[in-house]
VOPAGU-2260 file (C-alpha; in pm, 1 decimal, decimal comma):
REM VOPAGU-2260
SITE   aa  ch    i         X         Y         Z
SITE  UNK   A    0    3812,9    7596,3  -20613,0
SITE  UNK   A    1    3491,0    7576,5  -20726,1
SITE  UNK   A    2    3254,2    7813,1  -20995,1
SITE  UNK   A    3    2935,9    7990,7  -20891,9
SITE  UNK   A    4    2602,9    7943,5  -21077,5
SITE  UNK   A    5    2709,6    8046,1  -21435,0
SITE  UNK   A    6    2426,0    8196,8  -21670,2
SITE  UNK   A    7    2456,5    8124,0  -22001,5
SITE  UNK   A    8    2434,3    8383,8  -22275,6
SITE  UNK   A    9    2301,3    8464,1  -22560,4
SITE  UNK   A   10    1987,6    8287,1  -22394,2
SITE  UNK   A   11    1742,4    8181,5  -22675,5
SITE  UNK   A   12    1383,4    8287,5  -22557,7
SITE  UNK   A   13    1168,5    7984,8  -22496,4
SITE  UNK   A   14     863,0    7940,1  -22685,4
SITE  UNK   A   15     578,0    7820,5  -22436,5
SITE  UNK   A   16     394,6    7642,4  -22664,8
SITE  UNK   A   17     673,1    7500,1  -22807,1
SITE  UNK   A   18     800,9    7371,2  -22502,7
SITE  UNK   A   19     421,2    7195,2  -22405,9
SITE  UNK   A   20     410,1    7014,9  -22729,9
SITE  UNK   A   21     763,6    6907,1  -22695,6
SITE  UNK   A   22     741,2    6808,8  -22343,5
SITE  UNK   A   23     433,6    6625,5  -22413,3
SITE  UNK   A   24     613,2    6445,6  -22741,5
SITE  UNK   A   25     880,5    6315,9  -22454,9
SITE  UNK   A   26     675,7    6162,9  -22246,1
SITE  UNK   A   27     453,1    5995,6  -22488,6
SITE  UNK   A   28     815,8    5843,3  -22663,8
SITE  UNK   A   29     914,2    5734,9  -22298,3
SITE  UNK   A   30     593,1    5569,3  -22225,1
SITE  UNK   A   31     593,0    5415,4  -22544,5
SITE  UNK   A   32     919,4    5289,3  -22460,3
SITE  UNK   A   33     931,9    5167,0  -22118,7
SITE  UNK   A   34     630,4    4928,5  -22124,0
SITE  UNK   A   35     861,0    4683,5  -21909,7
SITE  UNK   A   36     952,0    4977,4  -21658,3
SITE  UNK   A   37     576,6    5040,8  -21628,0
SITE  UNK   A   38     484,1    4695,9  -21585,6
SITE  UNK   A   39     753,5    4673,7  -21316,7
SITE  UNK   A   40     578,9    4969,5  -21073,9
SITE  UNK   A   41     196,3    4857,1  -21128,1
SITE  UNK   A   42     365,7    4521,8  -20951,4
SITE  UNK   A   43     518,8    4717,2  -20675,6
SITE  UNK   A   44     205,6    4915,1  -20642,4
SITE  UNK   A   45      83,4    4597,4  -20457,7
SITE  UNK   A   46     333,8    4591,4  -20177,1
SITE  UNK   A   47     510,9    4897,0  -20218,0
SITE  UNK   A   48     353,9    5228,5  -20140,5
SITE  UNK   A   49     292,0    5391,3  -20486,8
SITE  UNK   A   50     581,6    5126,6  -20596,8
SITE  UNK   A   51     829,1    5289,9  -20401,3
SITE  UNK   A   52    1056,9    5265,1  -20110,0
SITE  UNK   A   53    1282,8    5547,4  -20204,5
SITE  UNK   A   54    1118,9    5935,0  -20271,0
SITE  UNK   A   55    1413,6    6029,7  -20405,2
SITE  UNK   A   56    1399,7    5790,1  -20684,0
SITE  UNK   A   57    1061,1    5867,6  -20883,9
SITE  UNK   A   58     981,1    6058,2  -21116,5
SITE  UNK   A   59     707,0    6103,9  -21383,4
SITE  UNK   A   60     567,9    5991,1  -21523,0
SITE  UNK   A   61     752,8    5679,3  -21397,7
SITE  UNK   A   62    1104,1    5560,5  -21293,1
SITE  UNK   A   63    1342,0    5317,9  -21498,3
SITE  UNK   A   64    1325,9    5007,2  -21351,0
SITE  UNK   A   65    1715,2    4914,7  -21371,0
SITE  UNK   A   66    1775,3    4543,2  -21370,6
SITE  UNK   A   67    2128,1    4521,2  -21422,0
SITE  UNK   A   68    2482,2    4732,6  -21444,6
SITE  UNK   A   69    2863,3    4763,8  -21519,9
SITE  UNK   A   70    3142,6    4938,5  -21499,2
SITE  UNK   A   71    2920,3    5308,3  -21613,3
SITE  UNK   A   72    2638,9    5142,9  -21784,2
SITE  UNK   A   73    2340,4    5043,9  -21652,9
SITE  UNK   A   74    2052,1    4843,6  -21803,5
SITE  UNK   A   75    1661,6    4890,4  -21786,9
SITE  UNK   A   76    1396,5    4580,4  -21787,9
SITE  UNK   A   77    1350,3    4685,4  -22159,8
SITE  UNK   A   78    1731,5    4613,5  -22250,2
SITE  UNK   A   79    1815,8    4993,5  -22287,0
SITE  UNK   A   80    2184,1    5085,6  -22194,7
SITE  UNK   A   81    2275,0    5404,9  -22023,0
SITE  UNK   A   82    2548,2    5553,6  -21910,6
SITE  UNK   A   83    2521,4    5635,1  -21544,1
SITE  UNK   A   84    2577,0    5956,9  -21479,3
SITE  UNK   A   85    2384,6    5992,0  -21154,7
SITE  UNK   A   86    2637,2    5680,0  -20991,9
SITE  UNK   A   87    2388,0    5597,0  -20704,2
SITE  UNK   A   88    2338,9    6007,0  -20610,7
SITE  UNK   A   89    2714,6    6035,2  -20532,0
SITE  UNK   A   90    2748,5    5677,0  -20326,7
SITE  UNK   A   91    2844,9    5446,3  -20697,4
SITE  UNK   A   92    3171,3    5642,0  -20691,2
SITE  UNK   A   93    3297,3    5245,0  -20750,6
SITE  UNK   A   94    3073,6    5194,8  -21062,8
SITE  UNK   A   95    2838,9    4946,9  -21093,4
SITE  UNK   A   96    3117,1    4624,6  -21076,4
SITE  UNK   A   97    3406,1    4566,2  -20851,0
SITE  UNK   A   98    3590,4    4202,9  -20862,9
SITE  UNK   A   99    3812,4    4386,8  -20583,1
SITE  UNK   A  100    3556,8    4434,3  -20381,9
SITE  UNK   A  101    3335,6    4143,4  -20483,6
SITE  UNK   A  102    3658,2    3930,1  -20303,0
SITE  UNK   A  103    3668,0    4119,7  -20023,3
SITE  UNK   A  104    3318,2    4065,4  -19963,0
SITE  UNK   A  105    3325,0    3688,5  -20020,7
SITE  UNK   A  106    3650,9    3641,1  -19820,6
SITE  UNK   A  107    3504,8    3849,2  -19521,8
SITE  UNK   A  108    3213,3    3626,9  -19557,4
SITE  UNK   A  109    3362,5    3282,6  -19533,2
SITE  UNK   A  110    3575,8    3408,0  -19249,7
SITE  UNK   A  111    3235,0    3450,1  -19067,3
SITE  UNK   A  112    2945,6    3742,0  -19040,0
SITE  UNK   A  113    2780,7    3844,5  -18773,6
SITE  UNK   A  114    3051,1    3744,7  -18533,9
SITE  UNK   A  115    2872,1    3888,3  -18221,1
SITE  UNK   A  116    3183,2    4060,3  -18065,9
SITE  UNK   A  117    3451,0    4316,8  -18191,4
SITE  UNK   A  118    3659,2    4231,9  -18502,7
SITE  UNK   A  119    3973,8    4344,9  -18658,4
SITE  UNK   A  120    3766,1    4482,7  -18946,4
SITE  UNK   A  121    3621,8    4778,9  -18785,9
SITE  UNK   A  122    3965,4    4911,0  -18622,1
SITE  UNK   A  123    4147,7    4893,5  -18982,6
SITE  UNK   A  124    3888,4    5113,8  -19103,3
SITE  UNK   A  125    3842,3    5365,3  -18814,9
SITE  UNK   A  126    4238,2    5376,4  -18833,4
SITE  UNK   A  127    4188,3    5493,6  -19171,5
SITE  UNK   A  128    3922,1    5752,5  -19131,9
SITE  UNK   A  129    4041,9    5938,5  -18875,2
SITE  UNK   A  130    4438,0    5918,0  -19071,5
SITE  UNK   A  131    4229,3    6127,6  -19402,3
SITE  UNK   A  132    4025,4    6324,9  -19218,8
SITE  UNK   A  133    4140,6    6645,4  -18993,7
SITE  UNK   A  134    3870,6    6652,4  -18761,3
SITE  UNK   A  135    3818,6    6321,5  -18622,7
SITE  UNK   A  136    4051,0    6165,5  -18353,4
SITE  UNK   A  137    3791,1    5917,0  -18243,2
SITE  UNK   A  138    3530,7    5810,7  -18497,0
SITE  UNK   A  139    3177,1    5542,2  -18443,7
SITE  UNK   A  140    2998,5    5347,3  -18748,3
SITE  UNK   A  141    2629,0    5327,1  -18824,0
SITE  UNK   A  142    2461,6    5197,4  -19119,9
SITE  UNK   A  143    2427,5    5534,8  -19278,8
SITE  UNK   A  144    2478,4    5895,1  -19333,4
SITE  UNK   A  145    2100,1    6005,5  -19214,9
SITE  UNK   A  146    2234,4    5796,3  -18869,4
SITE  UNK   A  147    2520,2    5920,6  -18860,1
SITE  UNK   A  148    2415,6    6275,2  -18842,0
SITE  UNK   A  149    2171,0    6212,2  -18615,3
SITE  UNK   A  150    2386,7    6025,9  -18361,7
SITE  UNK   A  151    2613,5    6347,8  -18428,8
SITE  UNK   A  152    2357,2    6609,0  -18316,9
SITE  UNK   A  153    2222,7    6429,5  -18021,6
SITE  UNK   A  154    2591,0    6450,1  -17949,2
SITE  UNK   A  155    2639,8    6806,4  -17965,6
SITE  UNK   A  156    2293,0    6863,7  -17777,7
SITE  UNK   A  157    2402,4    6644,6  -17456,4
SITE  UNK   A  158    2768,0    6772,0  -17421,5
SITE  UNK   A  159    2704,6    7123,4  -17489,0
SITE  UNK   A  160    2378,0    7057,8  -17298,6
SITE  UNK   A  161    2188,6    7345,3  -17497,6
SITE  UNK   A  162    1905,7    7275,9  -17737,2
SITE  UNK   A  163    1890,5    7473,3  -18084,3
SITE  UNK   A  164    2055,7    7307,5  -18435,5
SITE  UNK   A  165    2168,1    7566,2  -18663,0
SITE  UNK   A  166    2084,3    7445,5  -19007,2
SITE  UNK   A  167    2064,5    7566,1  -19372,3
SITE  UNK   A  168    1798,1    7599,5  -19612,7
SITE  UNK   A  169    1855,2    7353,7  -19855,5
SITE  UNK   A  170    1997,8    7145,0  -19663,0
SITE  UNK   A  171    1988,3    6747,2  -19631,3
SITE  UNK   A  172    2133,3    6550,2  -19351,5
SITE  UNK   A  173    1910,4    6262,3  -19414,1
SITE  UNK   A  174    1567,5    6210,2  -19446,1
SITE  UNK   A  175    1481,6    6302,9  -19114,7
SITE  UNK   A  176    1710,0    6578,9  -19158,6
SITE  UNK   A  177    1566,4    6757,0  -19473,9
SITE  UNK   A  178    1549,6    7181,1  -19504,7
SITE  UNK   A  179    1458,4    7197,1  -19871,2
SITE  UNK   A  180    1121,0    7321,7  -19946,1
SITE  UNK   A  181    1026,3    7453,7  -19624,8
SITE  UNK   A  182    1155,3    7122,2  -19435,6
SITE  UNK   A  183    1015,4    6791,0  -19376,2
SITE  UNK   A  184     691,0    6642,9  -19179,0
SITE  UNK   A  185     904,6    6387,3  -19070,1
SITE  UNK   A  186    1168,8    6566,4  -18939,4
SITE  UNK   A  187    1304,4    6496,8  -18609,3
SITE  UNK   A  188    1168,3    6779,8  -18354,7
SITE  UNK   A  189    1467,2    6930,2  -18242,1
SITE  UNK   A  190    1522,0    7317,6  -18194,4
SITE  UNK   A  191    1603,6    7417,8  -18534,6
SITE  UNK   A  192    1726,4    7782,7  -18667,9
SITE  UNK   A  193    1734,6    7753,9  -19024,1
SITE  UNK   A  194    1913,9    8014,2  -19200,2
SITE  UNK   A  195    2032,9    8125,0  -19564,2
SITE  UNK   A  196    2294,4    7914,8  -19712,1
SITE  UNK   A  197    2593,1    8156,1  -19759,4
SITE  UNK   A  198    2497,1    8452,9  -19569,1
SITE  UNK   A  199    2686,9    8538,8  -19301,6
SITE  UNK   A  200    2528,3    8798,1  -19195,2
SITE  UNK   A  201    2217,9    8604,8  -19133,7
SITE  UNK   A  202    2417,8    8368,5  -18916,7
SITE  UNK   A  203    2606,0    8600,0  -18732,4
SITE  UNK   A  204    2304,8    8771,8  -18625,6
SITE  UNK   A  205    2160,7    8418,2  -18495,6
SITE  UNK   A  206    2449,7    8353,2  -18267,7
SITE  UNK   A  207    2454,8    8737,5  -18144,3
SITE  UNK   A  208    2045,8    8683,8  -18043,7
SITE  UNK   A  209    2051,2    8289,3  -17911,7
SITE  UNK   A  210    2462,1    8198,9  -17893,8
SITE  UNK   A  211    2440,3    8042,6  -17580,5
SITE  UNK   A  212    2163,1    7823,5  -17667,3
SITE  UNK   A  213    2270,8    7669,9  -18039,3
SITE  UNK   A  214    2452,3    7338,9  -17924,4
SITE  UNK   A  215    2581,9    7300,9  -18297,9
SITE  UNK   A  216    2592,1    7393,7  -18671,4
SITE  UNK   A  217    2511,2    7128,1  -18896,6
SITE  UNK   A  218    2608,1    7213,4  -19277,7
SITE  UNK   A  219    2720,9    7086,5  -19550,5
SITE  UNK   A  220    3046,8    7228,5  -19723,2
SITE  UNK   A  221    2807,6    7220,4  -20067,4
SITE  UNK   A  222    2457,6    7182,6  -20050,8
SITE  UNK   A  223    2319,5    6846,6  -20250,7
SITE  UNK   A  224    2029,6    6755,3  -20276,8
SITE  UNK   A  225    1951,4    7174,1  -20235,3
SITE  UNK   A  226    2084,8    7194,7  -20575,4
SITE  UNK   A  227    2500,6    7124,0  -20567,2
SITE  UNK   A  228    2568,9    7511,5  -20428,3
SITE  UNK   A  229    2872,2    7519,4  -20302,5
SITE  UNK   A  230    2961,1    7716,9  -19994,1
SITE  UNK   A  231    3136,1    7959,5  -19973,2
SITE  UNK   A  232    3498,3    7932,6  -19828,1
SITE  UNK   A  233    3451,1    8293,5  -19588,0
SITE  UNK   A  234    3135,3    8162,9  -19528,6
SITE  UNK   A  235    3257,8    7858,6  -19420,5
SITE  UNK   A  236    3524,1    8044,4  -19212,5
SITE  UNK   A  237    3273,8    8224,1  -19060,2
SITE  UNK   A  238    3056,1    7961,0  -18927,8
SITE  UNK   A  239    3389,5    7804,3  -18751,1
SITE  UNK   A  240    3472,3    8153,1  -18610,6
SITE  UNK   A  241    3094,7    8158,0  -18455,3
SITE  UNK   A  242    3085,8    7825,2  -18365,0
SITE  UNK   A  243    3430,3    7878,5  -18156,4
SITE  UNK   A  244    3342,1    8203,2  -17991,3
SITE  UNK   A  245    3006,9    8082,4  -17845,2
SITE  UNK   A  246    3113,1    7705,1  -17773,2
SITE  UNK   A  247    2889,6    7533,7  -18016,6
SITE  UNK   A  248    3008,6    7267,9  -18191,1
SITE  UNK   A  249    3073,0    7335,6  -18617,4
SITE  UNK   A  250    2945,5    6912,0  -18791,1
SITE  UNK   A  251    3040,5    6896,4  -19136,7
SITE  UNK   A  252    2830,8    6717,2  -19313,8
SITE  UNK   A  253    3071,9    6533,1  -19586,6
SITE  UNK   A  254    2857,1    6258,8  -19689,6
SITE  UNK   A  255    2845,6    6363,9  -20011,4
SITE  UNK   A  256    3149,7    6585,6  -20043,8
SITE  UNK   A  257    3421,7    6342,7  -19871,2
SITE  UNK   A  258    3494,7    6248,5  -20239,5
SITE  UNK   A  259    3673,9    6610,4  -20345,5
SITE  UNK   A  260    3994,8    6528,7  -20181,7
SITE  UNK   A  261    4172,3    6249,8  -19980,3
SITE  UNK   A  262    4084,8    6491,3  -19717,9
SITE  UNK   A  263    3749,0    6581,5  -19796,3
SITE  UNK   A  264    3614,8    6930,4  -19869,2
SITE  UNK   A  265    3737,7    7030,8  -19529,8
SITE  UNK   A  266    4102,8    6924,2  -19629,5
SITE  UNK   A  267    4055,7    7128,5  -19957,6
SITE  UNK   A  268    3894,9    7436,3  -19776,4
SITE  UNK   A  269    4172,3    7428,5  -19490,3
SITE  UNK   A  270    3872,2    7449,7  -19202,8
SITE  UNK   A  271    3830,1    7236,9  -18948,6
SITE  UNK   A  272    3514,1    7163,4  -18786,8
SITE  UNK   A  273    3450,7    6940,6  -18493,5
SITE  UNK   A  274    3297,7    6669,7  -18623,1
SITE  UNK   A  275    3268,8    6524,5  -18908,2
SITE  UNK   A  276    2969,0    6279,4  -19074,6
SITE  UNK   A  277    3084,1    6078,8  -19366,6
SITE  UNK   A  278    2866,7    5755,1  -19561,2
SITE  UNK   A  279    2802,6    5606,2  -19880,7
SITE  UNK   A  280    3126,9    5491,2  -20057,2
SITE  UNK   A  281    3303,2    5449,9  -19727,8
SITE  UNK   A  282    3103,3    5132,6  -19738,4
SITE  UNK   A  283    3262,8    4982,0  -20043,9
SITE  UNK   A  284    2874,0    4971,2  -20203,7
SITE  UNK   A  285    2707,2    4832,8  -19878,1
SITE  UNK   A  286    2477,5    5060,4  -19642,5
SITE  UNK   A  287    2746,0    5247,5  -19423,0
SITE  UNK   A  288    2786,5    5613,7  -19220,6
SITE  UNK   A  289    3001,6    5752,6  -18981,5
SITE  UNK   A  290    3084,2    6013,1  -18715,8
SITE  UNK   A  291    3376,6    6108,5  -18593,8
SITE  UNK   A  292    3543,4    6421,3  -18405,1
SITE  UNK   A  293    3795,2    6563,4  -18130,6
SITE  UNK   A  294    3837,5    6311,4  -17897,1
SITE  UNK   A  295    3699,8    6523,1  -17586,5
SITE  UNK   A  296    3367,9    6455,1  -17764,0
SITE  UNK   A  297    3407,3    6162,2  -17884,8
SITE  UNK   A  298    3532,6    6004,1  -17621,2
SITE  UNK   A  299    3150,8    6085,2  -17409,0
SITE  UNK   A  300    3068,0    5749,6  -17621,7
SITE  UNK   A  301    3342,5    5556,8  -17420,4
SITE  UNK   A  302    3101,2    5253,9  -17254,2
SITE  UNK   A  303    3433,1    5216,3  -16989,3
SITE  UNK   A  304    3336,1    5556,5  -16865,0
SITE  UNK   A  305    3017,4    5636,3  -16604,0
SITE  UNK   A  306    2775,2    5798,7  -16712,6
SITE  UNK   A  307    2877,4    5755,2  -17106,2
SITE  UNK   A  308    2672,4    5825,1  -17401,5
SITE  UNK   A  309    2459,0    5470,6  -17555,0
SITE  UNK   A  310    2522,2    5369,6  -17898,5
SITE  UNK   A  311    2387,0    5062,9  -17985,4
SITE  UNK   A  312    2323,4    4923,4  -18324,9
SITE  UNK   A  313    2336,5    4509,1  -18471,5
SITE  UNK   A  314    2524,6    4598,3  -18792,9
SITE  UNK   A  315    2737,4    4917,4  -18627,8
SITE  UNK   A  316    3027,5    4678,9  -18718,5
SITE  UNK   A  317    2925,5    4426,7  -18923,1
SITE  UNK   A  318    3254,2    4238,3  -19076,8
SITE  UNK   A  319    3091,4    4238,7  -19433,4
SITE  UNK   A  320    3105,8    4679,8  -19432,4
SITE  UNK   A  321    3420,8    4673,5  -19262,4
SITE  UNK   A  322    3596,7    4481,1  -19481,7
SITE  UNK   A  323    3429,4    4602,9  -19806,5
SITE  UNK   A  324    3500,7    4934,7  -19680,8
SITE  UNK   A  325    3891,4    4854,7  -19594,8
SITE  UNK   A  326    3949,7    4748,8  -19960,6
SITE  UNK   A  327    3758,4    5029,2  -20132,9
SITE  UNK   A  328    3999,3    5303,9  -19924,4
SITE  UNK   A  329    4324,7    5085,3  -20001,4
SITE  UNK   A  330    4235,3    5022,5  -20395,7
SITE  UNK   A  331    3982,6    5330,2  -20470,0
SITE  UNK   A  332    3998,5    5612,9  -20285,9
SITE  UNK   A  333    4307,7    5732,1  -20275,0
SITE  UNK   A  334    4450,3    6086,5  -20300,9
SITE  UNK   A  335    4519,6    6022,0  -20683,0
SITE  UNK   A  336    4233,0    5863,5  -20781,9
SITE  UNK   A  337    4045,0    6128,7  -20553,6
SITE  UNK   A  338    4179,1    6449,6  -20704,9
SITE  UNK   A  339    4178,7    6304,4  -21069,9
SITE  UNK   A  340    3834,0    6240,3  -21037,7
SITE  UNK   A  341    3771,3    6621,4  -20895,4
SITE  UNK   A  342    3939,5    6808,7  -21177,8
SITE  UNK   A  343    3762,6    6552,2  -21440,3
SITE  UNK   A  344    3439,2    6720,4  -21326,8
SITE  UNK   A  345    3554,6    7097,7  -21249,4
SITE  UNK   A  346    3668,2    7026,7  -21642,2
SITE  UNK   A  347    3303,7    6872,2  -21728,8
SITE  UNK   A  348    3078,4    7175,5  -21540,4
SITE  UNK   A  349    3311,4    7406,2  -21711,7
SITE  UNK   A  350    3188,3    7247,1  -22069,4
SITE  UNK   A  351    2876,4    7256,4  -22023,8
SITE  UNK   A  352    2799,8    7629,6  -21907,7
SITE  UNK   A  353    3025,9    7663,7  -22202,6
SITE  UNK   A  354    2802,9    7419,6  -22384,4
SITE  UNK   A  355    2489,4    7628,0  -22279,0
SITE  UNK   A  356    2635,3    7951,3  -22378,1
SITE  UNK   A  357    2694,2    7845,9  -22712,4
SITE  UNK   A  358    2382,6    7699,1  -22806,6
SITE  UNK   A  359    2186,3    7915,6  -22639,0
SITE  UNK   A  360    2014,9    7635,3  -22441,6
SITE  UNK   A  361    1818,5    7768,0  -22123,7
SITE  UNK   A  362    2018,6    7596,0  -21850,0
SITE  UNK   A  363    2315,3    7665,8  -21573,0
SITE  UNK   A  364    2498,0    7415,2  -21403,4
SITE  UNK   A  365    2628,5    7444,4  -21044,3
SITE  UNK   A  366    2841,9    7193,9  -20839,9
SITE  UNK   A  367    3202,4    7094,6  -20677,8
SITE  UNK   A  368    3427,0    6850,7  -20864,9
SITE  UNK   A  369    3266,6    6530,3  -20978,7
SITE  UNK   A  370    2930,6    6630,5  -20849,9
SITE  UNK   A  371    2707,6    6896,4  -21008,0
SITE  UNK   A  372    2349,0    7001,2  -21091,8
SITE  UNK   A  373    2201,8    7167,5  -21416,6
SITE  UNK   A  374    1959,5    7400,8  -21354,1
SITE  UNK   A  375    1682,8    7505,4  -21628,1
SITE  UNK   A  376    1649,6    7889,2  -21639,7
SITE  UNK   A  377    1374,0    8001,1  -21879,9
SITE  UNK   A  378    1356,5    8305,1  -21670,4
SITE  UNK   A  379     958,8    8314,6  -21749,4
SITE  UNK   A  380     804,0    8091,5  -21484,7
SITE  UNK   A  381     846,9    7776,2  -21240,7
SITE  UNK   A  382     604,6    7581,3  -21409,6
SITE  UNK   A  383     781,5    7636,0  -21718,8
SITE  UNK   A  384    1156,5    7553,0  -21542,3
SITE  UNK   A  385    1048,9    7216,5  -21429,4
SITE  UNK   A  386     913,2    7099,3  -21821,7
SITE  UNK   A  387    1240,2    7222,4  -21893,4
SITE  UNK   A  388    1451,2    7017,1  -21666,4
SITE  UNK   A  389    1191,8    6728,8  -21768,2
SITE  UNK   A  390    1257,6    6754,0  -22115,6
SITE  UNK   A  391    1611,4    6758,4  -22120,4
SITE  UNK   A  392    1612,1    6475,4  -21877,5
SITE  UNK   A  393    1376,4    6238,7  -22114,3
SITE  UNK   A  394    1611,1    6357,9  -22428,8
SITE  UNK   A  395    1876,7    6232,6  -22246,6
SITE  UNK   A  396    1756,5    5940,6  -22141,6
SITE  UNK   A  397    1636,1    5859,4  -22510,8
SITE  UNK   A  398    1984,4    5925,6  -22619,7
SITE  UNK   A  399    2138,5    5696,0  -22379,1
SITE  UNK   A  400    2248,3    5928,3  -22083,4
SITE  UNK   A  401    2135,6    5882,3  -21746,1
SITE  UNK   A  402    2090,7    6141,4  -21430,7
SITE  UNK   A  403    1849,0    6199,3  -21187,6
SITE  UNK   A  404    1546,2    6369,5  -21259,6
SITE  UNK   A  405    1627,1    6640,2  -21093,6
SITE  UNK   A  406    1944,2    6772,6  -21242,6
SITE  UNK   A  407    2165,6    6596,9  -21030,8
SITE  UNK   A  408    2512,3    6392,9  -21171,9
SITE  UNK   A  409    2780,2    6217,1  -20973,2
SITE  UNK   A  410    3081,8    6090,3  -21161,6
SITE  UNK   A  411    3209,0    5726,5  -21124,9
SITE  UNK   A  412    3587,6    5648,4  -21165,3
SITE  UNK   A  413    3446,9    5424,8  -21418,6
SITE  UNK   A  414    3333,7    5748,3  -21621,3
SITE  UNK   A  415    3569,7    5829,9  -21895,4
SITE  UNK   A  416    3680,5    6086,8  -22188,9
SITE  UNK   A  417    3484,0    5919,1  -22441,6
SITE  UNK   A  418    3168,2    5886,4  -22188,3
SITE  UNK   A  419    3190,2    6247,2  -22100,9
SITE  UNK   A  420    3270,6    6365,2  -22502,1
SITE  UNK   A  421    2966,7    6141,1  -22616,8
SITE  UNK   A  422    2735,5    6280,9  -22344,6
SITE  UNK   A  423    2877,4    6676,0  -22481,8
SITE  UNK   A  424    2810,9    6581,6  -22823,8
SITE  UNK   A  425    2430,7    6447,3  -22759,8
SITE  UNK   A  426    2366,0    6767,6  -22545,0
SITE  UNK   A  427    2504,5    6965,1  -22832,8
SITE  UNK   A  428    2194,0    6809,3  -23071,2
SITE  UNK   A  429    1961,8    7019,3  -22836,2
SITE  UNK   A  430    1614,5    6936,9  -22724,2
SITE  UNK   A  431    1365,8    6968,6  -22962,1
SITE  UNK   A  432    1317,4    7354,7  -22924,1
């Protein structure tokens, strides 16, 4: 199903000074072009914290400042075009222009928002999550996927009434969820055991020591943000063997990875957890999560019930998401559109280790359908990965194509063959080394 981190070989040996002065040459040609883009953040800098409401989103020695987009292309305050290849970090599954949706949105609207009760909106779409997805017989909205994971570990933590979260380095459920890097400041303080993505033994060792204190395992089927790895399917297995044996409860975390199949990754793996956390596209391009699971849990948030679980939230429901995310399901994500769009990217991460191989060029590429990382690998030093990964991202960008800074791409339906065979060809010209 999916390909492990591929080396490429014959590696050409990179040249340190080489890579300085072309790394330097970059950024100079980026500043030079992006006065706009730079004008843009010193504004921001006056109401914005460093310019920025979104960490995810800079980059040095500044980030585009996008003004415009359709279809795969976006636009920059300096008129440059790019094709997105990043589409929102996974959510602009849609592209950047939808008159489907755009009428959905505008008849949901003059039917009334903020209607201050329930609405037929959000039962069409609950009906239709919990039809796609094995694990959820109940499911409840928030207004995203960092929410919804939270709302699904409290959860675990009050039915199972233990304490500890079994999480992944790596990981990201959020930003108050993060495990990369030694995890986040801002994290909220539960009980966390933090293991090695992939090894099992590590994990079956936890539950042996603490089982009948971890309340849950939070993971996702492929790390994302921890670099597109995807997980293993016996590891995967594994974790819903432990989970069942010590009665914790297993969360997917398909935020990211509900795209592979109608199904999700779960559908495609053939494991089901408990519950399930889903988000961006779901939305139909407006701020949306969810979590949903077997009804015995689900049903704690049941407000008819003593004693129930609280779950408040103004825009839980809110008929502008519900609608929005009604049509997107109906005209988008379907099972054809869903597995076209996974085996268009399985074929794209194949080219490019192929790519890499051939030319030499001191990068792998990692990932799970339409969603993958490249990863620079000059074998020599850090320091010397990350100019790398910079320079290959300014090329890019200088020839047009658009991901994040950090490696990541997420294709839109919107991408196509002569997108993906013009984004080959200017990877093909190199990068200057």
């Amino acid at each position: 199903m999916t390909q492990p981190l591929a080396t490429p070989n014959p590696k050409i040996p990179v040249d340190a000074a080489r890579l300085d002065a072309a790394h330097a040459a970059a950024l100079n040609a980026y500043v030079a072009r992006n006065p706009g883009s730079a004008a843009a953040l010193d504004r921001a800098r006056r109401v914005l914290p460093g310019g920025n409401t979104r960490t995810s989103l800079w980059s040095e020695p500044f980030p585009l400042c996008i003004e415009g987009g359709e279809g795969c292309r976006i636009r920059d305050v300096d008129g440059h075009v790019y094709v997105d290849l990043l589409g929102e970090f996974t959510a602009g599954i849609f592209g950047h222009s939808s008159p489907v949706l755009a009428k959905a949105l505008a008849d949901a609207h003059a039917r009334g928002i903020n209607l201050s009760s329930h609405t037929p909106y959000e039962v069409e779409l609950a009906e239709r999550l919990c039809a796609r997805f094995p694990s959820m017989d109940r499911v409840r909205f928030a207004n995203s996927g960092t929410e919804a994971n939270l709302m699904a570990v409290t959860a675990a933590r009050l039915v199972t009434g233990r304490g500890t979260v079994v999480v992944f380095k790596g990981g990201y459920h959020g930003g108050f969820l993060t495990f990369g890097g030694g995890g986040s400041p801002v994290n909220v303080p539960f009980d966390y055991a933090c293991l090695p993505y992939n090894d099992i033994d590590a994990a079956t060792a936890e539950f042996a020591a603490h089982g009948d204190k971890i309340a849950c395992v939070l993971v996702e089927p492929m790390l994302g943000a921890g670099g597109c790895i995807p997980g293993a399917p016996d590891f995967l297995q594994a974790l819903r063997k432990l989970a069942s044996e010590h009665g914790a409860f297993l969360i997917f975390d398909e935020v990211q990875t509900a795209r592979m199949s109608e199904g999700g990754a779960q559908a495609r793996l053939g494991i089901t957890p408990d519950m399930t956390t889903v988000g961006k596209f779901f939305g139909g391009g407006l701020a949306f999560g969810a979590f949903g699971g077997r009804a015995d849990i689900m049903d704690h948030f049941d407000p008819s019930r003593a004693g129930s679980l609280p779950h408040a939230g103004t825009f839980n429901n809110n008929s502008l998401t519900m609608a929005a995310g009604v049509t997107a399901i109906d005209t988008y994500l379907t099972a054809v559109s869903l597995d076209a769009l996974y085996a268009r990217g399985e074929t794209l991460r194949a080219s490019l280790t192929a790519l890499f191989a051939e030319r030499g060029l001191p990068f792998r590429v990692s990932g799970m359908g339409a969603i993958m990382n490249i990863h620079p690998d000059s074998g020599v030093s850090a320091e010397m990965d990350r100019k790398l990964l910079a320079l290959l991202h300014l090329t890019m960008q200088e020839r047009g194509y658009y991901f994040a800074a950090r490696g990541l791409m997420a294709l839109s339906f919107a991408i196509g063959d002569d997108e993906i065979a013009g984004f080959l060809a200017a990877l093909g010209e190199g990068i200057g080394l």
